[in-house]
mmCIF file of the N, C-alpha and C atoms, coordinates in Angstrom:
data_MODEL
# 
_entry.id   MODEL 
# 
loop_
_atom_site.group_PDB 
_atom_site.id 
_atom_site.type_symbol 
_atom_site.label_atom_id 
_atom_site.label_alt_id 
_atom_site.label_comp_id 
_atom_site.label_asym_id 
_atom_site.label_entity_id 
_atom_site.label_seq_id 
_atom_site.pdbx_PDB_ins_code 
_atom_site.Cartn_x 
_atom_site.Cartn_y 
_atom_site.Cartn_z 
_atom_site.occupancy 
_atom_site.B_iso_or_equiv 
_atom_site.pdbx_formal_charge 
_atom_site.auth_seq_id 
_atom_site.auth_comp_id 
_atom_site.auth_asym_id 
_atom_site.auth_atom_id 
_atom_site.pdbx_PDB_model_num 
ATOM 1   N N  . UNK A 1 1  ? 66.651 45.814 209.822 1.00 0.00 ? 1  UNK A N  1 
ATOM 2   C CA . UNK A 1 1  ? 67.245 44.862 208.899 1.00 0.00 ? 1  UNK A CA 1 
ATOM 3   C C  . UNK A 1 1  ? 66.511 44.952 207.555 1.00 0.00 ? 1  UNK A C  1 
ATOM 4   N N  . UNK A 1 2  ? 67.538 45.327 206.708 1.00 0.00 ? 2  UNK A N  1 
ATOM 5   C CA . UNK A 1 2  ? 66.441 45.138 205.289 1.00 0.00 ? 2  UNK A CA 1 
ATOM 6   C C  . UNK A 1 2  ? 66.122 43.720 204.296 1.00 0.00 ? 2  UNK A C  1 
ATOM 7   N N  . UNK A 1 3  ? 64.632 43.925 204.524 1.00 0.00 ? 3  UNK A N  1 
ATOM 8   C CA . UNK A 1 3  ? 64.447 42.849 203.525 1.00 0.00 ? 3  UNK A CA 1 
ATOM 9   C C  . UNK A 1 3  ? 65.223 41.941 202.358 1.00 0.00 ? 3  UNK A C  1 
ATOM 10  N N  . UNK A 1 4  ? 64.871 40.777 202.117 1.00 0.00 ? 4  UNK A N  1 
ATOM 11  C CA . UNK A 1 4  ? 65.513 39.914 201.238 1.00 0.00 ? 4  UNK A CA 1 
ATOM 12  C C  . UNK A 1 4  ? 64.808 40.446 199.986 1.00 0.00 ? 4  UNK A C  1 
ATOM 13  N N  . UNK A 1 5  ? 65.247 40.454 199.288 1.00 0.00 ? 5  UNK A N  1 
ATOM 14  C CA . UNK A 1 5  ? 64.369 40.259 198.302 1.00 0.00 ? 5  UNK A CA 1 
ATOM 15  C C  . UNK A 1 5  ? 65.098 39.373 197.017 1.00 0.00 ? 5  UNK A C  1 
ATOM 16  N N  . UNK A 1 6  ? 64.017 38.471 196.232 1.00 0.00 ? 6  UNK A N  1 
ATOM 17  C CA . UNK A 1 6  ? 64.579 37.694 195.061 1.00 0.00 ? 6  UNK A CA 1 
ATOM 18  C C  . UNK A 1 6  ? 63.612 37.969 193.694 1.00 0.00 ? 6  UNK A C  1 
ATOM 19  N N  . UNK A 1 7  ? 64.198 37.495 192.936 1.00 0.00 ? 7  UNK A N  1 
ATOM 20  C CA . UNK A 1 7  ? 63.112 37.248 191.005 1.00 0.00 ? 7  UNK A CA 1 
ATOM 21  C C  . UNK A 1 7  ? 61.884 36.441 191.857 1.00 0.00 ? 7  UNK A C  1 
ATOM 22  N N  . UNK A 1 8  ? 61.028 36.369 190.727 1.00 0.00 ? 8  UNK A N  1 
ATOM 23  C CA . UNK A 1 8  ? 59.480 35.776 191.125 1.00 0.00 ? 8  UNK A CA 1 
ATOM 24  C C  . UNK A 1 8  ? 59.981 34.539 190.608 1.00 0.00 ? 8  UNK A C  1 
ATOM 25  N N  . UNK A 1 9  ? 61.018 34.312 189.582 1.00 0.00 ? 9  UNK A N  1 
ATOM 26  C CA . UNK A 1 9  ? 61.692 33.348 189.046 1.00 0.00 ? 9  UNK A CA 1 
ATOM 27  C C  . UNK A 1 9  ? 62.684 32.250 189.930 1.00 0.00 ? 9  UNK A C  1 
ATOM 28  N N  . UNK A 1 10 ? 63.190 33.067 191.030 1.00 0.00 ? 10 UNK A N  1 
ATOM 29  C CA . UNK A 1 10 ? 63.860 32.105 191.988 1.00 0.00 ? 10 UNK A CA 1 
ATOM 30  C C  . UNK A 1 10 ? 63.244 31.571 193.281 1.00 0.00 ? 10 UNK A C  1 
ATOM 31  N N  . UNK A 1 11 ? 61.871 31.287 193.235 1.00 0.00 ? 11 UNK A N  1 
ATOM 32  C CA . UNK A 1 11 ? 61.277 31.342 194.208 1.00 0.00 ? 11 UNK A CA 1 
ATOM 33  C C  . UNK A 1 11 ? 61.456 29.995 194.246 1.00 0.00 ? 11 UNK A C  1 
ATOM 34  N N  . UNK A 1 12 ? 60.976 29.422 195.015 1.00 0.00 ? 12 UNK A N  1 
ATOM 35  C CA . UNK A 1 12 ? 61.015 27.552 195.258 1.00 0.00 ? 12 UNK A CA 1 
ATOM 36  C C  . UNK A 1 12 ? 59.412 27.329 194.779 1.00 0.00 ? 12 UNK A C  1 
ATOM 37  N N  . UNK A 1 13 ? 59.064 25.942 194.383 1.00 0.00 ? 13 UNK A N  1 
ATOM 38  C CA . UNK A 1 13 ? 57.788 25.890 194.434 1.00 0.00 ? 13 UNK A CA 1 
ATOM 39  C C  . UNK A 1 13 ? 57.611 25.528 195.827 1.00 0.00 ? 13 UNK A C  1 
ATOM 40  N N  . UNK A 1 14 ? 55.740 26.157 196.006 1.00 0.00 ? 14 UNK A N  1 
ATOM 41  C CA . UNK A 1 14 ? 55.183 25.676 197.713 1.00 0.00 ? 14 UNK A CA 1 
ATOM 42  C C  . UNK A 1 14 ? 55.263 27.016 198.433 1.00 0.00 ? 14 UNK A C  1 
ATOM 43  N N  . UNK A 1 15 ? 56.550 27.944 197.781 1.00 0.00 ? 15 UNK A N  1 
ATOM 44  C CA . UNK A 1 15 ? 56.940 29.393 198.620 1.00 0.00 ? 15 UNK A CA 1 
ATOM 45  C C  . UNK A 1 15 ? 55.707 30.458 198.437 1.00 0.00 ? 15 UNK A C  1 
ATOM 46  N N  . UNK A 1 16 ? 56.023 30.703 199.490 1.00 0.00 ? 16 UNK A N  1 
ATOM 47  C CA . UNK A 1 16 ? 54.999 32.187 199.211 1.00 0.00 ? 16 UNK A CA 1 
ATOM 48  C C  . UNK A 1 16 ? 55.832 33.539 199.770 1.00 0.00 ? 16 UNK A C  1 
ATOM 49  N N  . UNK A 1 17 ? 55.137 33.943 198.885 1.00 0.00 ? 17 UNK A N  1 
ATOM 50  C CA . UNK A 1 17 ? 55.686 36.027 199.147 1.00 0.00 ? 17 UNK A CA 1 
ATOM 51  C C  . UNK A 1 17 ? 55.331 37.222 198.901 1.00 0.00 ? 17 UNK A C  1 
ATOM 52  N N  . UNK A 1 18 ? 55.536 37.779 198.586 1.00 0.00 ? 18 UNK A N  1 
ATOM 53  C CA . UNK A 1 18 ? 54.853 39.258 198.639 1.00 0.00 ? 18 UNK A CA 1 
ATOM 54  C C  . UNK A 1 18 ? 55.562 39.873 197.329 1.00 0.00 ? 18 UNK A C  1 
ATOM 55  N N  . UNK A 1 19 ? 54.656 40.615 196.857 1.00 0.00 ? 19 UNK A N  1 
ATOM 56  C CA . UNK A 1 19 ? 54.991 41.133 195.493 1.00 0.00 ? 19 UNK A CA 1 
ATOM 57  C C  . UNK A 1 19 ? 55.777 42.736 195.987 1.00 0.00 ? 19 UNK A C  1 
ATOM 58  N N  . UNK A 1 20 ? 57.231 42.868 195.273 1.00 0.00 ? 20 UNK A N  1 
ATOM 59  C CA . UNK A 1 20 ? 58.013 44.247 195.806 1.00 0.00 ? 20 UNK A CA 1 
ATOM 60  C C  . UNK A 1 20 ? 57.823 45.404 194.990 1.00 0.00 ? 20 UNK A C  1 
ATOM 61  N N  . UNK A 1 21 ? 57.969 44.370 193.727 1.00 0.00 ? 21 UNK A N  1 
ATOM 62  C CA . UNK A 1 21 ? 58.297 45.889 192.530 1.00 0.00 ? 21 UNK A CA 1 
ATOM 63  C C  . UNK A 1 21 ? 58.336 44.803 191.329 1.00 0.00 ? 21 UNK A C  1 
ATOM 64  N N  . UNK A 1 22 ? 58.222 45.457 190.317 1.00 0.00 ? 22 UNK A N  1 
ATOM 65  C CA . UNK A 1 22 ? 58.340 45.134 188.991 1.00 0.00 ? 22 UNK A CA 1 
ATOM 66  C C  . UNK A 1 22 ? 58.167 46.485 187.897 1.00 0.00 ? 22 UNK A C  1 
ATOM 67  N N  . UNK A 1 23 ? 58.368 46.001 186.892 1.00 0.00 ? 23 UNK A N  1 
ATOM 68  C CA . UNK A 1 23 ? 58.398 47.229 186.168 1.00 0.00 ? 23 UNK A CA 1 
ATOM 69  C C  . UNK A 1 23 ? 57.128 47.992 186.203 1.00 0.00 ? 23 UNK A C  1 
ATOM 70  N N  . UNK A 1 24 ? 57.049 49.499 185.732 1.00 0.00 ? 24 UNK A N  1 
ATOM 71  C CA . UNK A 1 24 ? 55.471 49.913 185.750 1.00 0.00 ? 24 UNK A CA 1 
ATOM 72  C C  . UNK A 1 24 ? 55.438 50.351 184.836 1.00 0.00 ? 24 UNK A C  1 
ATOM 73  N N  . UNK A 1 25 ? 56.121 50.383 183.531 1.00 0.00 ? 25 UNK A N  1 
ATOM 74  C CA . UNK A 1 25 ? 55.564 51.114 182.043 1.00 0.00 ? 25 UNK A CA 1 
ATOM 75  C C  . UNK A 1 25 ? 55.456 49.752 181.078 1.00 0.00 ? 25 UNK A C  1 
ATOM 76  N N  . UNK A 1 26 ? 55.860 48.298 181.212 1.00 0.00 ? 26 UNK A N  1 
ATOM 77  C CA . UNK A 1 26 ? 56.176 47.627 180.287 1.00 0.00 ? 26 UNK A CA 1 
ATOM 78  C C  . UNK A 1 26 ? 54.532 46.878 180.158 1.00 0.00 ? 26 UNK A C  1 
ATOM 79  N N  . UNK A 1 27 ? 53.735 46.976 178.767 1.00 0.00 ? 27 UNK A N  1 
ATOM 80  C CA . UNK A 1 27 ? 52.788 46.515 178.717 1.00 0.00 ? 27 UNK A CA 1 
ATOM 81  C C  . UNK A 1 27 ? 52.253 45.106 179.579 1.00 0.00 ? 27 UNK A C  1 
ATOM 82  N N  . UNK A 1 28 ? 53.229 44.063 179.240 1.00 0.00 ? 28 UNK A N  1 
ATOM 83  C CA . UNK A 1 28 ? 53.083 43.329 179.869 1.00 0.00 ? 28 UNK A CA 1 
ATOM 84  C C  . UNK A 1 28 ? 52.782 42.850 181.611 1.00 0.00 ? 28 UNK A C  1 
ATOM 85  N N  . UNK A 1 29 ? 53.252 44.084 182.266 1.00 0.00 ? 29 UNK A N  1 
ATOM 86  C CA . UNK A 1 29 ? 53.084 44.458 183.867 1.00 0.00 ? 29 UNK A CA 1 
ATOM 87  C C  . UNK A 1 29 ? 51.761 45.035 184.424 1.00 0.00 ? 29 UNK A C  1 
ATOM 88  N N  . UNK A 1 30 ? 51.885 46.155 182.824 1.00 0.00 ? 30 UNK A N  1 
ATOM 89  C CA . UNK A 1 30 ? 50.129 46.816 183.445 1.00 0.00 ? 30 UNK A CA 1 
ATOM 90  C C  . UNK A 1 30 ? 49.110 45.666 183.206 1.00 0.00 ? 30 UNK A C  1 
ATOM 91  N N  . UNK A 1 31 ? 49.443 44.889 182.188 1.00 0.00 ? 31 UNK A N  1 
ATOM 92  C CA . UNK A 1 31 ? 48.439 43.460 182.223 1.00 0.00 ? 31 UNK A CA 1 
ATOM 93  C C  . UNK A 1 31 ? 48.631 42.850 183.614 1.00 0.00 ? 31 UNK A C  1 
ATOM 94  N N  . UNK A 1 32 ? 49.264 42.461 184.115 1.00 0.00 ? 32 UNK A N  1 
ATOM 95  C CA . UNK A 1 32 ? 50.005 41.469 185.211 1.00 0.00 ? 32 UNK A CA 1 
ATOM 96  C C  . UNK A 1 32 ? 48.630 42.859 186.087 1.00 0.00 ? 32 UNK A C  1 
ATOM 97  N N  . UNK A 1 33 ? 49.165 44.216 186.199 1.00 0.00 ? 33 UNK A N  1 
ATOM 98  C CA . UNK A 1 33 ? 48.553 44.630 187.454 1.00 0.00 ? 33 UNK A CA 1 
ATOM 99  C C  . UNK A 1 33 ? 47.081 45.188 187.351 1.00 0.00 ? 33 UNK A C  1 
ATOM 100 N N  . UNK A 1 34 ? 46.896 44.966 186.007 1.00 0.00 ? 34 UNK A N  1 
ATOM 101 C CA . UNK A 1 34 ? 44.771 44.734 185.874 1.00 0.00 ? 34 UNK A CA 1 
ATOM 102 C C  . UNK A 1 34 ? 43.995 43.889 186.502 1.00 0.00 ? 34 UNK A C  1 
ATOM 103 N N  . UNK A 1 35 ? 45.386 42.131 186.435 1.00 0.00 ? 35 UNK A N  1 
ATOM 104 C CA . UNK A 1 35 ? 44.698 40.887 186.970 1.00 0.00 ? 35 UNK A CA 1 
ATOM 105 C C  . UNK A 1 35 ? 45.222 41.339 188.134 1.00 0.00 ? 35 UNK A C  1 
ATOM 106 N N  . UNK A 1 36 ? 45.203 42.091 189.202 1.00 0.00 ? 36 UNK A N  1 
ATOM 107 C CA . UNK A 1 36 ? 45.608 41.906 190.855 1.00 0.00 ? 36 UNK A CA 1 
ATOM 108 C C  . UNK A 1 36 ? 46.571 41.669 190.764 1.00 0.00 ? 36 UNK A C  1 
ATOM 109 N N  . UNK A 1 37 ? 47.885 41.525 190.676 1.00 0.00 ? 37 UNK A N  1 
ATOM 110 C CA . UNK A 1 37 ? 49.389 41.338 190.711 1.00 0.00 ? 37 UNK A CA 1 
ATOM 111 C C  . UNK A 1 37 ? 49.888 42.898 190.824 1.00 0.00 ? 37 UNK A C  1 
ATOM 112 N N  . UNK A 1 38 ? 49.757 42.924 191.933 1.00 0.00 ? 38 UNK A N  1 
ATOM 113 C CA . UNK A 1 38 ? 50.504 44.276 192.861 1.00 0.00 ? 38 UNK A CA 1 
ATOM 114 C C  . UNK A 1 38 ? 51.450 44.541 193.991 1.00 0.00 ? 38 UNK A C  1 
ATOM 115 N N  . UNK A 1 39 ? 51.944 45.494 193.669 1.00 0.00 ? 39 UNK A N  1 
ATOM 116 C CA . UNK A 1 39 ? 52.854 45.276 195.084 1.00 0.00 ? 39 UNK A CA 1 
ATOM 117 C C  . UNK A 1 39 ? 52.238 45.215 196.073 1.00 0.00 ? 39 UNK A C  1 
ATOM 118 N N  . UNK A 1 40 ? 52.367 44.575 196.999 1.00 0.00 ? 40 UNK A N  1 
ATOM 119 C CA . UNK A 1 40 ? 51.793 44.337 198.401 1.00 0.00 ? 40 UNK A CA 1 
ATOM 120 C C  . UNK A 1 40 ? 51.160 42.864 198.276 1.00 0.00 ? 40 UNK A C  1 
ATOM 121 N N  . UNK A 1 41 ? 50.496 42.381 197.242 1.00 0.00 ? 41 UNK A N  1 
ATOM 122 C CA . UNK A 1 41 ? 49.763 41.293 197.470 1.00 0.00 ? 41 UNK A CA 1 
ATOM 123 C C  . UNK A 1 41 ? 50.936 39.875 197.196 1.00 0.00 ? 41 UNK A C  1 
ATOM 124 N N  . UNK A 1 42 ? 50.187 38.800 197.973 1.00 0.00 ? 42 UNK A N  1 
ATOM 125 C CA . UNK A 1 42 ? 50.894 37.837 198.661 1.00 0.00 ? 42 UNK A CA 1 
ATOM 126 C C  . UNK A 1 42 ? 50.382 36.611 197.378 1.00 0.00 ? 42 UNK A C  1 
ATOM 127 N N  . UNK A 1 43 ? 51.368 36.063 196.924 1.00 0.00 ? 43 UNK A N  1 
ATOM 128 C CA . UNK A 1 43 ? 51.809 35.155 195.955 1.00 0.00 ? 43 UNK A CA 1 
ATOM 129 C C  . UNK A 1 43 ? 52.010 33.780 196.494 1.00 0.00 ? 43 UNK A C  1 
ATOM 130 N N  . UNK A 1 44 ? 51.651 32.636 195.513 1.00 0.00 ? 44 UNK A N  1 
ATOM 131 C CA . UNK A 1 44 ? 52.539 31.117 196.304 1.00 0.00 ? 44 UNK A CA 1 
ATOM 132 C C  . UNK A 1 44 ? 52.588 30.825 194.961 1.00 0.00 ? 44 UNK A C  1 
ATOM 133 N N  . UNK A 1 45 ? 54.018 30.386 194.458 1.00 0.00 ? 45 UNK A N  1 
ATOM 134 C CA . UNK A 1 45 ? 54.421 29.415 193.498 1.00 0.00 ? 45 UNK A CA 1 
ATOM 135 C C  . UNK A 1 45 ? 54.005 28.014 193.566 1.00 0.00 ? 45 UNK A C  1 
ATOM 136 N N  . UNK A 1 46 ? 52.991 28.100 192.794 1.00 0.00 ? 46 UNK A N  1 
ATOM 137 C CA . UNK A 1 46 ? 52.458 26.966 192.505 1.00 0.00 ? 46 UNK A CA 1 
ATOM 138 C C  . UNK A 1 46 ? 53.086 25.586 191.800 1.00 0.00 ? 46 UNK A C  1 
ATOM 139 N N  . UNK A 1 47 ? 53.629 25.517 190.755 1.00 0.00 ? 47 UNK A N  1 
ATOM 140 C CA . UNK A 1 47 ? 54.326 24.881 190.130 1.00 0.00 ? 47 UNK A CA 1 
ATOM 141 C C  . UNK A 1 47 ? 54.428 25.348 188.696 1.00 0.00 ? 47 UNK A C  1 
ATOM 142 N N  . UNK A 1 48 ? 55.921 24.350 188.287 1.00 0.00 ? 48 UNK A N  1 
ATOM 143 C CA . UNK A 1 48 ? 56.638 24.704 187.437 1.00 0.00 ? 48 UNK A CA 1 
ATOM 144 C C  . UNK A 1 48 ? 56.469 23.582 186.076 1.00 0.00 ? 48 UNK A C  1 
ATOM 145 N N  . UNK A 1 49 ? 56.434 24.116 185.022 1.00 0.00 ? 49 UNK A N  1 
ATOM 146 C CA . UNK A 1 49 ? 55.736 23.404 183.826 1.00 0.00 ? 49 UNK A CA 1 
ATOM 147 C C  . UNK A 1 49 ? 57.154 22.199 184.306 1.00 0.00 ? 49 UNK A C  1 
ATOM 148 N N  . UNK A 1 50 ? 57.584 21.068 183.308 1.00 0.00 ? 50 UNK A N  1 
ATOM 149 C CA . UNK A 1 50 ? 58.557 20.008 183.187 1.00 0.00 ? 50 UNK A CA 1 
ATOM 150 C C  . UNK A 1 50 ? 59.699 20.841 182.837 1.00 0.00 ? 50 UNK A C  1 
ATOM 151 N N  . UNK A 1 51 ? 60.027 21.708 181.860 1.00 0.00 ? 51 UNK A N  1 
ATOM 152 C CA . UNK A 1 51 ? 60.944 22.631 181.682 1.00 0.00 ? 51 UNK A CA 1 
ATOM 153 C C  . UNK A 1 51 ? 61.526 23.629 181.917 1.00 0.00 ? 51 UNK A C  1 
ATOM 154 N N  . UNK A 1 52 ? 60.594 24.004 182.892 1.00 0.00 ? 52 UNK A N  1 
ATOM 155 C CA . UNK A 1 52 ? 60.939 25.047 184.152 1.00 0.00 ? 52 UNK A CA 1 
ATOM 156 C C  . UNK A 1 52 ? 60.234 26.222 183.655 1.00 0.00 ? 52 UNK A C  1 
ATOM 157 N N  . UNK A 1 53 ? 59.735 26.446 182.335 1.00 0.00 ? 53 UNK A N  1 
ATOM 158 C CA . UNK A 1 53 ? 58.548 27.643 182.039 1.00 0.00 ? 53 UNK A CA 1 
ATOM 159 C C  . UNK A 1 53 ? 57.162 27.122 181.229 1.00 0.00 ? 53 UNK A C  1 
ATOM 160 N N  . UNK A 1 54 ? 56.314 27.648 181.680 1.00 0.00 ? 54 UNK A N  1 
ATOM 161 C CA . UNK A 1 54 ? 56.108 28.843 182.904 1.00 0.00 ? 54 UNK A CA 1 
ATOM 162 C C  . UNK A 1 54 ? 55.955 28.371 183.956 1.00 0.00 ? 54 UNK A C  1 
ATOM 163 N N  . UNK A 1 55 ? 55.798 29.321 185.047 1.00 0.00 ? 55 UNK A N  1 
ATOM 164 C CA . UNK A 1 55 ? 55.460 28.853 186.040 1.00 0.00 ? 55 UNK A CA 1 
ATOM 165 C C  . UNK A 1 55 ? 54.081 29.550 186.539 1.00 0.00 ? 55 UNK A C  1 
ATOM 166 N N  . UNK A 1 56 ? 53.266 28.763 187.543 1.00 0.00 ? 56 UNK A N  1 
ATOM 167 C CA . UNK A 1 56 ? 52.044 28.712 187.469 1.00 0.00 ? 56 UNK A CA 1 
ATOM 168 C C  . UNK A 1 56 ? 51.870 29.710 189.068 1.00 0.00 ? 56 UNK A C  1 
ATOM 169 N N  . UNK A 1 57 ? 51.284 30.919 189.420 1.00 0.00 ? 57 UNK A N  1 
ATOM 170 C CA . UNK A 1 57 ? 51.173 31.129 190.884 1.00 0.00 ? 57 UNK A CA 1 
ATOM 171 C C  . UNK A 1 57 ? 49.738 31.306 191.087 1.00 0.00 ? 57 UNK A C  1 
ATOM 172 N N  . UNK A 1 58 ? 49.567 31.296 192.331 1.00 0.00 ? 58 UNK A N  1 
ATOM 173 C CA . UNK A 1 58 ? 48.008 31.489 193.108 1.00 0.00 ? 58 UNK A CA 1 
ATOM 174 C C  . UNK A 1 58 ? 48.217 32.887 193.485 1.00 0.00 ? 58 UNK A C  1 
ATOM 175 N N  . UNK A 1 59 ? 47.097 34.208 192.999 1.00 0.00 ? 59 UNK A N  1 
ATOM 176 C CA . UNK A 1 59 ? 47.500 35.418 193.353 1.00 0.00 ? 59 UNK A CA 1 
ATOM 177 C C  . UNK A 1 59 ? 46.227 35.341 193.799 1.00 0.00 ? 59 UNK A C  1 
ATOM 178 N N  . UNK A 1 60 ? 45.279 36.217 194.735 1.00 0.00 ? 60 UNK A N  1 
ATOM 179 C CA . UNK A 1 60 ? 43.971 36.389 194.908 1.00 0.00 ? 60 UNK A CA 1 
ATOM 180 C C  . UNK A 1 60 ? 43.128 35.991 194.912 1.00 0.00 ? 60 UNK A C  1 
ATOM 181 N N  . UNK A 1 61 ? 43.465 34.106 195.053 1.00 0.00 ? 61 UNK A N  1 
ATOM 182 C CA . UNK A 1 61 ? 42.042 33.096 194.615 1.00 0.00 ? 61 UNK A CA 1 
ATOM 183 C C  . UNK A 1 61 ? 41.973 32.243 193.399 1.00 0.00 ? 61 UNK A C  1 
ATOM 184 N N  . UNK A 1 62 ? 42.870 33.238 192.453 1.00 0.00 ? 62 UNK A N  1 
ATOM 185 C CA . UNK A 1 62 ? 42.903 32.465 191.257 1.00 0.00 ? 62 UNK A CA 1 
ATOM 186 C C  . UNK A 1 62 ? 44.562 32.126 191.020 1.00 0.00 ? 62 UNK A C  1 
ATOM 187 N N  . UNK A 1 63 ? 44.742 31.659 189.495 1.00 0.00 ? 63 UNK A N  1 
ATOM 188 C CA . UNK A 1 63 ? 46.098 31.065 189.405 1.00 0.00 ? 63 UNK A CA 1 
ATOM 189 C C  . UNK A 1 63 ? 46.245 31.624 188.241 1.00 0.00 ? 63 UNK A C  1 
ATOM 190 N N  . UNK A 1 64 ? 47.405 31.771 187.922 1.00 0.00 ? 64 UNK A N  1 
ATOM 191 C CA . UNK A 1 64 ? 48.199 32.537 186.758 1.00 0.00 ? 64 UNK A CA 1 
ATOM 192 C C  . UNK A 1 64 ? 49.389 31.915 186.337 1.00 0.00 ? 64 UNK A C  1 
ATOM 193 N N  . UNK A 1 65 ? 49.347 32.049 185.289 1.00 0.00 ? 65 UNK A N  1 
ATOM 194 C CA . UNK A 1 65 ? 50.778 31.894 184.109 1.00 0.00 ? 65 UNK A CA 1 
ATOM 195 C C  . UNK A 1 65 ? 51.391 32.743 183.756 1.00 0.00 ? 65 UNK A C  1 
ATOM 196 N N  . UNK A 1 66 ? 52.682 32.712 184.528 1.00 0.00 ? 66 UNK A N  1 
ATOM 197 C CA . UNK A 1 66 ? 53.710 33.787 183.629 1.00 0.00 ? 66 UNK A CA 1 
ATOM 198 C C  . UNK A 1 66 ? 54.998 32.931 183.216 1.00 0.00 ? 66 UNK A C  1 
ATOM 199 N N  . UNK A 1 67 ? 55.640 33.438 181.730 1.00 0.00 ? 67 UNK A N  1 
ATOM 200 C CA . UNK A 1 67 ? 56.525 32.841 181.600 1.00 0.00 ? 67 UNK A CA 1 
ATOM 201 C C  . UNK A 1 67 ? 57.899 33.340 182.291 1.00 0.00 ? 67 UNK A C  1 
ATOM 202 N N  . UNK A 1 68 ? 58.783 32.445 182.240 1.00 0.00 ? 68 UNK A N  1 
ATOM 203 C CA . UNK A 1 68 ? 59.833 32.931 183.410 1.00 0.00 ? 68 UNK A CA 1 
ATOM 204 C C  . UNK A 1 68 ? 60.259 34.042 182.879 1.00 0.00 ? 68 UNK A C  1 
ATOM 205 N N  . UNK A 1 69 ? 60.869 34.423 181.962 1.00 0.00 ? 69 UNK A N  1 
ATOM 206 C CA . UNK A 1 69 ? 61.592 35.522 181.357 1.00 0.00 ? 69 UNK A CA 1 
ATOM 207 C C  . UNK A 1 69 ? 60.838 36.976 182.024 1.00 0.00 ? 69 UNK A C  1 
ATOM 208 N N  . UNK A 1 70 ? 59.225 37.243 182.272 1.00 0.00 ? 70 UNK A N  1 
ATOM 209 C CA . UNK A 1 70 ? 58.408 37.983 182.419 1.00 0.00 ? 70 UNK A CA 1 
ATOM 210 C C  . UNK A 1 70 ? 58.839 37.625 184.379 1.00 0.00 ? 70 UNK A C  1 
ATOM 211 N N  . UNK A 1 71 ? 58.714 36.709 184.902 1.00 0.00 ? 71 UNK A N  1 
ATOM 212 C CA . UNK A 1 71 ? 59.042 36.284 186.071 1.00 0.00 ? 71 UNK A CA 1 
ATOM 213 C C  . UNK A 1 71 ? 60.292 37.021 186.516 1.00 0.00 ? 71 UNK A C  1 
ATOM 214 N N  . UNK A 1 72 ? 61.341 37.036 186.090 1.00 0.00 ? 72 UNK A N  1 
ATOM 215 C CA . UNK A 1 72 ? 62.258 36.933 186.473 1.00 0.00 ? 72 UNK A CA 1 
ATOM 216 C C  . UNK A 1 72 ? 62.704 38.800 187.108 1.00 0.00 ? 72 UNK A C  1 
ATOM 217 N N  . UNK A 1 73 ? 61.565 39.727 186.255 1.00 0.00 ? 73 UNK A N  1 
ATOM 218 C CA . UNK A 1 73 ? 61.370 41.190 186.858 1.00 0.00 ? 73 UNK A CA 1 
ATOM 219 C C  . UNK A 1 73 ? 60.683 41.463 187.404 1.00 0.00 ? 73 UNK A C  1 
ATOM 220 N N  . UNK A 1 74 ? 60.154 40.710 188.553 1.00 0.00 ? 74 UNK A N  1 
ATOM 221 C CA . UNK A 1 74 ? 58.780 40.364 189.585 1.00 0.00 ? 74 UNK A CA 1 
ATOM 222 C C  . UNK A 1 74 ? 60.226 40.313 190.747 1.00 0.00 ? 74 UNK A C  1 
ATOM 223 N N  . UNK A 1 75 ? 60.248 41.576 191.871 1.00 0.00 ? 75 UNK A N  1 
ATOM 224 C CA . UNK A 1 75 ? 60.786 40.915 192.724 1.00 0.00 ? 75 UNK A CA 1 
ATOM 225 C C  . UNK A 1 75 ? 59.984 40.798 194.010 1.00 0.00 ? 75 UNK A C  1 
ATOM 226 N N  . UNK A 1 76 ? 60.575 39.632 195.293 1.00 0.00 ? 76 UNK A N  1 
ATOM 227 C CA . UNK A 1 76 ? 59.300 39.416 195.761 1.00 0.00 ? 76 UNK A CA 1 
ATOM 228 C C  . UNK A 1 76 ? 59.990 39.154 197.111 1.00 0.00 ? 76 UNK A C  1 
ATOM 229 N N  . UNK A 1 77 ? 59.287 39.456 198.183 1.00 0.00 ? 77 UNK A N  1 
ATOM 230 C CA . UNK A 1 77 ? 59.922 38.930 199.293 1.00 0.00 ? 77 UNK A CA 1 
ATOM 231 C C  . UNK A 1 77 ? 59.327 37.813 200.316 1.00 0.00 ? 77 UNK A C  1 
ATOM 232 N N  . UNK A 1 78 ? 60.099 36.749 200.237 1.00 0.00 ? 78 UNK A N  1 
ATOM 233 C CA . UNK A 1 78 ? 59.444 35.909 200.791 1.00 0.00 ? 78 UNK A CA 1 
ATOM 234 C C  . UNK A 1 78 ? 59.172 35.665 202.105 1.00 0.00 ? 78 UNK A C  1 
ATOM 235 N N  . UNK A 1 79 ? 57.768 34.837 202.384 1.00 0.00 ? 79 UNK A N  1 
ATOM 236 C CA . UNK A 1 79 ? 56.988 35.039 203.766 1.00 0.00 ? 79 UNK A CA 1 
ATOM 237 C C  . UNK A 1 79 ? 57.421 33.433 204.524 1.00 0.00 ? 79 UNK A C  1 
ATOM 238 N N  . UNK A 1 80 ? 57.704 33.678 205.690 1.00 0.00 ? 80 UNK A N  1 
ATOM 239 C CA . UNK A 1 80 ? 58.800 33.070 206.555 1.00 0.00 ? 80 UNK A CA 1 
ATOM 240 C C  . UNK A 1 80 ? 57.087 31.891 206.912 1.00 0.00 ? 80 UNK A C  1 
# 
């Protein structure tokens, strides 16, 4: 059965998942994958500013800000 996969953007807050793919030439990604944001590693949407960006996740111990637009090419599969 193949995986679900969704945006890092449609995640629920509280969810957690696994990082699939995202872009790999766009500056902004190789930043994302300096701080540990890689495929394979396991994500929880933390919460969402009042306006719905950014949103805040727990990657590796620490927590991060991405704005949704940057979110939304994060796809991720979520852990049951």
């Amino acid at each position: 059965m193949a995986a679900t996969l969704l945006k890092l953007s449609d995640l629920a807050v509280g969810a957690s998942a696994t990082v699939r793919e995202f872009p790999a030439q766009d500056p902004a990604f190789i930043r994302l994958r300096e701080m540990g944001l890689l495929a394979g590693t396991r994500i929880t949407l933390v919460r969402t500013a009042p306006l719905g960006d950014p949103l805040e996740i727990k990657v590796r111990g620490y927590y991060l800000t991405l704005r949704k637009v940057d979110a939304a090419h994060v796809l991720v599969e979520p852990v049951p």
